[in-house]
C-alpha positions in Angstrom: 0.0 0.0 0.0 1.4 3.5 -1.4 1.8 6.1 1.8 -0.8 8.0 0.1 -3.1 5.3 0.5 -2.4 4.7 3.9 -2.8 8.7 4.7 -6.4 8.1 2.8 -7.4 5.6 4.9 -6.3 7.1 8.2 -8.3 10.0 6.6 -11.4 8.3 7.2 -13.7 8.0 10.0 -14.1 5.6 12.3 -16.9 3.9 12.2 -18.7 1.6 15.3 -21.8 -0.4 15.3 -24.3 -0.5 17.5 -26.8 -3.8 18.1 -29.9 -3.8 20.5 -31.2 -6.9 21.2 -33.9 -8.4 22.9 -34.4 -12.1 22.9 -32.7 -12.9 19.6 -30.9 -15.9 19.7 -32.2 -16.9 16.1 -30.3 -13.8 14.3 -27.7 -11.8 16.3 -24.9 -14.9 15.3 -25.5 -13.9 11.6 -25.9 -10.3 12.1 -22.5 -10.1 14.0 -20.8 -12.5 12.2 -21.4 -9.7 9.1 -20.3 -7.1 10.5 -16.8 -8.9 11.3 -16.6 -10.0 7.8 -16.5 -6.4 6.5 -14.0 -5.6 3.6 -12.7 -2.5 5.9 -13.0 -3.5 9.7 -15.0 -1.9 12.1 -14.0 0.2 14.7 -15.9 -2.1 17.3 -19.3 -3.8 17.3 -21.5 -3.1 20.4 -24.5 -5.6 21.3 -26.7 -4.1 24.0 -28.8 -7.2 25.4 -31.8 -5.9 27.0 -33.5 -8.4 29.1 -32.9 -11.5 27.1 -34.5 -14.4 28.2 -33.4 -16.6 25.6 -29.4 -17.3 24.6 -28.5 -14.4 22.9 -25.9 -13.3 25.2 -24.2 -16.4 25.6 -24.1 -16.4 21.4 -22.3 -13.1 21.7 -20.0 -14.0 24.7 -19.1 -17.4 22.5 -18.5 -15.3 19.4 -15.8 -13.1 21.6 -14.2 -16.2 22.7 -13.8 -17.5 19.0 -13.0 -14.3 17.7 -10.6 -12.8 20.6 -9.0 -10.3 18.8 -12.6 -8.8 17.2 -13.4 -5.7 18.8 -17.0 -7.0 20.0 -18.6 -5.6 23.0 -21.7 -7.0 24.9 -23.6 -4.8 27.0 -26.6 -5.5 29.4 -29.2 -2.8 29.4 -31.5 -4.5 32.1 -33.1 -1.1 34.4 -35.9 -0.9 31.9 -37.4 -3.3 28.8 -37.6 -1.6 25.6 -35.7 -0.5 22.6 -34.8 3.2 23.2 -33.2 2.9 26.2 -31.1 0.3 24.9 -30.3 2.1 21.6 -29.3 5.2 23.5 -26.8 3.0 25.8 -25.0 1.7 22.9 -25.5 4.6 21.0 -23.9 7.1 24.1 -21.0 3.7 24.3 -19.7 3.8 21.2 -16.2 5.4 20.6 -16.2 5.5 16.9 -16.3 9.1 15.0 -19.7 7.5 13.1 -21.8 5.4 15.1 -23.5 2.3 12.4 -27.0 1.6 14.1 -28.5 -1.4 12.8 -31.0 -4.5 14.3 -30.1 -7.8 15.4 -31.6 -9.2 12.0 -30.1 -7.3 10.4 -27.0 -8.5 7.9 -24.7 -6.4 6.6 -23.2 -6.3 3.1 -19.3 -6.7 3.2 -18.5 -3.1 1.8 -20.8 -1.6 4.3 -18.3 -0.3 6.5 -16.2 1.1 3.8 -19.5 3.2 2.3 -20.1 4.6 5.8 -16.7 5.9 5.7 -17.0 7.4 2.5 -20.3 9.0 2.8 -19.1 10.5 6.0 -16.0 11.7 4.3 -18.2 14.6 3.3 -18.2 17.2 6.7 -21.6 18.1 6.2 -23.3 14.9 6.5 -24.8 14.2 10.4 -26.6 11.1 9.6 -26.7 8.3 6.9 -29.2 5.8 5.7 -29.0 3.4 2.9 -31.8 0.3 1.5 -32.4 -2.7 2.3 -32.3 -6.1 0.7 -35.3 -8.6 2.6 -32.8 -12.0 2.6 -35.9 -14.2 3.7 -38.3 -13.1 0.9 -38.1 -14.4 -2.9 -36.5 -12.0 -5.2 -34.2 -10.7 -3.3 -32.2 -9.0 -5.3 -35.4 -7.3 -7.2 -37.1 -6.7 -3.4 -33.7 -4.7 -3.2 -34.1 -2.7 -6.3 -37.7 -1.9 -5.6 -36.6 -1.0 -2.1 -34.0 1.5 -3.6 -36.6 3.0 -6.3 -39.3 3.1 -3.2 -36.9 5.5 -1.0 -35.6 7.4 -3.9 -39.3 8.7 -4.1 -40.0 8.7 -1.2 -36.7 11.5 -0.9 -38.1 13.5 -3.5 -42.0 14.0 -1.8 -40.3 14.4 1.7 -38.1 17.4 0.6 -37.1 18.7 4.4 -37.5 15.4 6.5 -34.6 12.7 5.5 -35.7 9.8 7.5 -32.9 7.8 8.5 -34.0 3.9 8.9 -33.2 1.9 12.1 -31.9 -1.4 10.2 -29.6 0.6 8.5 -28.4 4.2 9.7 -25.3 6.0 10.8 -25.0 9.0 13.1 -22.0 11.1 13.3 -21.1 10.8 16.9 -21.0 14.5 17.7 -24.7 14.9 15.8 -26.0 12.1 18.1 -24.5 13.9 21.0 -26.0 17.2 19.8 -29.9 15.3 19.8 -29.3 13.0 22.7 -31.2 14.9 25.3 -33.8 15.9 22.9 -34.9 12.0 21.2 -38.3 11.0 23.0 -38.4 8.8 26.0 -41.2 7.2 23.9 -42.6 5.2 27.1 -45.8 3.7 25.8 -43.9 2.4 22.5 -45.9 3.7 20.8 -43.5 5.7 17.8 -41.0 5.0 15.1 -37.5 5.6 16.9 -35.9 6.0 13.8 -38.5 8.4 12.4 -37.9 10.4 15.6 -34.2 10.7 14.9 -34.8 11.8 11.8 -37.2 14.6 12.9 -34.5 16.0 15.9 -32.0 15.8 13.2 -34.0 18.1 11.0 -35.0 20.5 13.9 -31.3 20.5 14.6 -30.2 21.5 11.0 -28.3 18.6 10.7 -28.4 17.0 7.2 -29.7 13.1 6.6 -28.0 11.9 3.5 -29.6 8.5 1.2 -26.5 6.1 -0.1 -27.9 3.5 -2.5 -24.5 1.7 -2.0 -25.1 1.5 2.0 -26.9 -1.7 1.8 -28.1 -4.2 4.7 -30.0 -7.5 4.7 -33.2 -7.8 7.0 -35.5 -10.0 8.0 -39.1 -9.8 6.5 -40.6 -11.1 9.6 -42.7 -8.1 10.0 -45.2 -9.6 7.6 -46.2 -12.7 9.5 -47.5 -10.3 12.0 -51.8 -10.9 12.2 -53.4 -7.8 9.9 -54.1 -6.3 13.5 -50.2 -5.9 14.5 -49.1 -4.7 11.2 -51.7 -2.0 10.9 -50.8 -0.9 14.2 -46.6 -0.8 13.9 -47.5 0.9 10.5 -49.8 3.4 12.6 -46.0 4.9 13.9 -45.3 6.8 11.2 -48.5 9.1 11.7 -48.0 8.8 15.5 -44.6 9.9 15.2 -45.3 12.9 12.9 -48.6 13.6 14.6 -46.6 13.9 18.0 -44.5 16.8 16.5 -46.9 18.6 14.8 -45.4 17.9 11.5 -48.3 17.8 9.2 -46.9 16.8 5.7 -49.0 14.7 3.7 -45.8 13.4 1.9 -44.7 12.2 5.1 -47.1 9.5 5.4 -46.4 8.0 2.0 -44.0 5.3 3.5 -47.0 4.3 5.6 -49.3 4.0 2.6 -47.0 1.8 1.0 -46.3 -0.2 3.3 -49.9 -1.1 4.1 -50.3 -1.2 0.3 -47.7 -4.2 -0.4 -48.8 -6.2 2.9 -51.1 -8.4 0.9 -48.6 -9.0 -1.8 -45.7 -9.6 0.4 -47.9 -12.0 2.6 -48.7 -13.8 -0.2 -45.0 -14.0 -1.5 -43.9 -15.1 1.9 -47.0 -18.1 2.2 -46.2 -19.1 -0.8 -42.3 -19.5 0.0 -43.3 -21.3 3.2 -45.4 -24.1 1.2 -42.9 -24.4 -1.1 -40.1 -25.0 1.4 -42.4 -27.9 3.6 -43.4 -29.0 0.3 -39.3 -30.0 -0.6 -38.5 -31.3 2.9 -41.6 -33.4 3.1 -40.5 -37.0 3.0 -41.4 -38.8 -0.4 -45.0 -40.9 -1.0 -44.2 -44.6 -1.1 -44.6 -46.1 -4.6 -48.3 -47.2 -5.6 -47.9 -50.6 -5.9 -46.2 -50.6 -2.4 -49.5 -48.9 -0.9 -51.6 -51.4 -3.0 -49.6 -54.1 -1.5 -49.8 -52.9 1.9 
């Protein structure tokens, strides 16, 4: 490596990612064993298990023992159940210059680390957010195109409010720090945390950035929630907004949308289902067999 590379890359932020978890022994090994596997390393990778029950810290604690020299961090956030204390503790832990946010089903893309750093080359950027490609869902990689084309639009209708999305977002850490008092408690869980960055960032005059190239796998476990459920996590955008007085019909696009495609995407996800029982269901004995019998 030419010293001018080496002085490029020193350049560069740090970057450190942040992991709530709650009960998620079926996803955080994946989702930390991607962000290890990064093409440029991270600065360290936080997990902040809040009240597990199941064996999602003792996943982690074995993936520091096989990984020793990995900078991965576990964290118990166990005064209070829920999702935004636990973000903020990892979130206010992290020693990185850009702090990667991301959920425990989430998987990242190898370059993902590298595109944080070079979005955040740019000083004017607070906050990054990027799409996402659903790695449990059939056509994965055209769920991740129409993903892309779906926030590209949505950027253009929602001219002052950037939303940065919690499966996938970076913060610079002195943003975070500038907004950290002022993010809601939200103690009836009843709003979009993300969504509510994203507004404080805006109030704050600090600039959300899209990067197509910032891509994350997620889970699309959303949809086998009951009709009820869904409508009623979807319901956070326009509790979110409606809690700041931010009135903007754009705004509520996403939520359209995504009630919208609920059908379709239930469908898609049945069908997967049937056809994966239908290829691990043991083969019918032979006619003349059962004839026999």
């Amino acid at each position: 490596m030419t010293r001018e590379s080496v002085a490029e890359l020193s350049a560069l932020p740090t970057v450190s990612i942040v992991i709530p978890a709650y009960n998620e022994e079926g996803a955080i090994r994946s989702c930390v064993l991607a962000a290890l596997a990064q093409t440029v390393p991270a600065h360290e990778i936080i997990v902040v298990d809040n009240r597990s029950t199941d064996r999602t810290a003792e996943i982690v604690q074995q993936l520091q023992a096989a990984n020793a020299d990995a900078p991965i961090i576990l964290l118990s956030q166990h005064d209070e159940q829920g999702l935004v204390p636990t973000r903020n503790l990892g979130l206010d832990s992290a020693t990185g210059e850009v702090i990667g946010r991301i959920d425990a089903d989430s998987v990242l893309e190898p370059t993902w680390v590298a595109e944080v750093q070079r979005a955040f080359s740019d000083e004017t950027v607070a906050a990054a957010t990027g799409p996402v490609l659903y790695y449990d869902m059939p056509l994965r990689r055209f769920g991740l195109r129409a993903d892309d084309t779906l926030r590209r639009a949505m950027l253009r209708l929602a001219r002052e409010y950037h939303f940065v999305f919690g499966s996938n977002m970076a913060l610079r850490a002195t943003a975070w720090h500038a907004i950290r008092d002022e993010v809601c408690r939200d103690l009836d869980d009843q709003f979009h945390e993300d969504i509510d960055i994203s507004v404080h960032l805006y109030d704050a005059g600090l600039r959300a950035t899209y990067v197509p190239t910032m891509v994350t796998g997620m889970s699309a476990r959303r949809i086998d929630d009951s009709p009820r459920d869904y409508v009623s996590y979807v319901g956070r955008f326009d509790r979110t907004y409606t809690h700041h007085n931010v009135r903007s019909r754009a705004l509520r696009v996403p939520g359209w949308v995504f009630l919208a495609v609920y059908p379709i995407a239930k469908g898609l996800r049945w069908g997967q289902s049937e056809l994966a029982a239908r290829r691990s269901a043991p083969p019918l004995p032979p006619l003349a067999a059962t004839a026999a019998d």
